[in-house]
C-alpha positions, 0 to 999 in steps of 0.5 A: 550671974544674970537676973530679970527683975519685973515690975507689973502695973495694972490699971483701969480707966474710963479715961484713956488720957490717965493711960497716957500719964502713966505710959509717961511715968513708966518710961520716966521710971524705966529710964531712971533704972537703966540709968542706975543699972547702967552706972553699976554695970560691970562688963554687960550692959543692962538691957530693959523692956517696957511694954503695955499689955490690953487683952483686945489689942495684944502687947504693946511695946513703948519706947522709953525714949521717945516716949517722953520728951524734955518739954514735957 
């Protein structure tokens, strides 16, 4: 059995700097799942995709691993 699971935020700000920490918070999140997905896994491995969508820029994808760093 194969599903897609989404989960879709949409947020407004005059600062694009609160962008930043929710782009962070997102691949954070997204690495938690893959984590969890990952370790229930039977003989598929999950796959996962994050992406931030502007309607005058188009859609963005955003690597959930170089994204956020451990200095962070």
């Amino acid at each position: 059995m194969q599903k897609t699971v989404t989960i879709e935020l949409k947020v407004r700000y005059k600062d694009p700097e609160k962008f930043a920490i929710v782009r962070k918070a997102a691949a954070r999140s997204a690495q938690g799942l893959l984590a969890a997905a990952s370790l229930i896994s039977d003989e598929h491995k999950p796959m996962i995709a994050v992406s931030a969508f502007d309607p005058l820029d188009g859609n963005e994808g955003i690597d959930i691993f170089t994204e956020v760093t451990d200095e962070e």
